[in-house]
C-alpha positions, 0 to 999 in steps of 0.5 A: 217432559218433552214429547217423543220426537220433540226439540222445541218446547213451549208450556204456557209461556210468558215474558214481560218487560215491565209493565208490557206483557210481549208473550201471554201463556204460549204453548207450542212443540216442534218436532224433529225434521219439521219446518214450522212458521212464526207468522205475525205483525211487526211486535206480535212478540217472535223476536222475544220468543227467539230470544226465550229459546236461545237463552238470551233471556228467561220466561218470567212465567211457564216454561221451555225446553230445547232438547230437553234442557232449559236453554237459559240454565243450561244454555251451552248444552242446550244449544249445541245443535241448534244455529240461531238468527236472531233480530238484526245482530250488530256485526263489527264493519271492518271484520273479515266474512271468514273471520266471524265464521271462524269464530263461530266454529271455534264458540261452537267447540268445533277442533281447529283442524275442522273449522276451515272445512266447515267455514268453507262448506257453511259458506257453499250452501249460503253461497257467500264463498267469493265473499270470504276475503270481504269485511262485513262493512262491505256488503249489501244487505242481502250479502250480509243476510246470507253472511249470519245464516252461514254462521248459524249453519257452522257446525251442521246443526240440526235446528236451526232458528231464523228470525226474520231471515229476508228482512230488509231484501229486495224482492229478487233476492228475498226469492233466491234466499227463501230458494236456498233455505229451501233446500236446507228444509230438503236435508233435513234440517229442522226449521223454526221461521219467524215472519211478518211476511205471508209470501214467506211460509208457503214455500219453506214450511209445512205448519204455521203458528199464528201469533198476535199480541203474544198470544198464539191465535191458531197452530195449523197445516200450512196447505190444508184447511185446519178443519179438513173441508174441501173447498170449490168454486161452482160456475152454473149456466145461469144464475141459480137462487140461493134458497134453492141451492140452501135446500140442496145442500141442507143434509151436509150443512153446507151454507153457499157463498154466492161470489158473482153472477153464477158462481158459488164458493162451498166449503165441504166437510168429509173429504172427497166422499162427500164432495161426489156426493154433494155435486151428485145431489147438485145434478139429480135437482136439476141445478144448471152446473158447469163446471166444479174448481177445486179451490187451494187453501187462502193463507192470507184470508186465514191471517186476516181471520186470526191476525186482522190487518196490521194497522188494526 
């Protein structure tokens, strides 16, 4: 059963393709109005993830549930509020932009009377309006990117799946895109994003899953440390001997991290109490302290730390 306030839900999930296990006992939840990360390499295995939770294939072991329903068994009803990107789907050339979205408002069960409306407003929010008239064949890569996020918002639904949404863009338009989604977030739609790309997350979504050979490596805040520490970058007057600052810090159990002539990094247990209380010991010993940076949380040092680099 899901949890209160849950749409996705994974349980120990896994999914082979002969003798290739794409995912190995994963677990997570996503909640109503949240806008979670999928982030890893190329093959770490969320393209089978996305195919699992729209019902394209089954779990070969444990199991999923969108809005409480199975979404291979029950596909239609599961997936009744839930818009979808999933890998690079084909699209036919020669059909019209407006004649895919209509067909989508008409898979959907939307009443023809609405399915103008809703072609017309899903094209507005992607803003593929001048583009209705156009067959597929025709755009740019960005053009047809924004084409298939307009089909999967026909019909306003309230969770929406993308798959690596700025995949083949330029870096300009991948910015305009990841603007547009943003605004999605906004409303309040709920977003499951998978991604290879760091640059990707920290705008659009408040948690990141991390995901390595089809394992999940870490479930965490996007803009805070996992483990509540405060970090800062300390710059002394001259350089100040390690062992002294070692001894100094000793009752929070804190290790210095020397980054460069009079500068030191310091991770921070116990939030803000603890930081005055740190730089007020620093001080009382004499330490030669000129100035205190509050340091942002580093993304990509905590992809490399659970991920590694992509050619390991």
């Amino acid at each position: 059963m899901m949890p209160p306030g849950a749409v996705l839900s994974l349980e120990k999930v896994e999914r082979t393709y002969g003798e290739n296990r794409a995912l190995a006992g994963v677990s997570f939840t996503v909640h109503r109005g949240e806008a979670v990360a999928l982030l890893g390499p190329n093959g770490a295995g969320k393209t089978t993830t996305f195919r699992l939770l729209t019902g394209l294939v089954p779990p070969s072991a444990g199991s999923l549930e969108v809005f409480g329903l199975d979404p291979f068994t029950q596909r239609s009803h599961a997936l009744s509020h839930v818009g979808a990107v999933v890998g690079s789907p084909g699209t036919l050339p020669y059909l019209k932009v407006s004649d895919l979205l209509e067909h989508v408002g008409r898979v959907r069960g939307l009443p023809r009377a609405q399915v103008l409306g809703e072609v017309k407003r899903a094209a507005g929010e992607m803003g593929v309006s001048a583009h209705l008239g156009r067959a597929l064949g025709s755009l740019s890569t960005g053009q047809e990117r924004r084409v298939l996020l307009s089909a999967a918002l026909v019909g306003d639904p309230e969770v929406l799946l993308l798959d690596e949404p700025t995949l083949g863009l330029d870096p300009v338009a991948r910015a305009d895109l990841r603007g547009l989604l943003k605004d999605l977030v906004h409303q309040g739609h709920t977003l499951l994003l998978s991604t290879h790309l760091i640059e990707d997350v920290g705008p659009l979504c408040s948690r990141v899953l991390f995901l390595k050979n089809g394992r999940l490596e870490g479930d965490e805040p996007v803009t805070s440390p996992p483990d509540g520490a405060i970090r800062l970058r300390l710059r002394f007057r001259i350089e100040v001997p390690e062992e002294a600052l070692r001894l100094t810090l000793r009752p929070w159990g804190i290790a210095p991290s020397p980054v460069g002539p009079g500068y030191v990094d310091l991770s921070i247990p116990g939030g803000e109490g603890a930081q005055v209380e740190v730089l007020r010991a620093l001080v009382a010993s004499g330490a030669p302290l000129l100035e205190a940076e509050r340091l942002q949380d580093d993304l990509t040092q905590r992809y490399l730390e659970r991920i590694g680099r992509e050619e390991e």
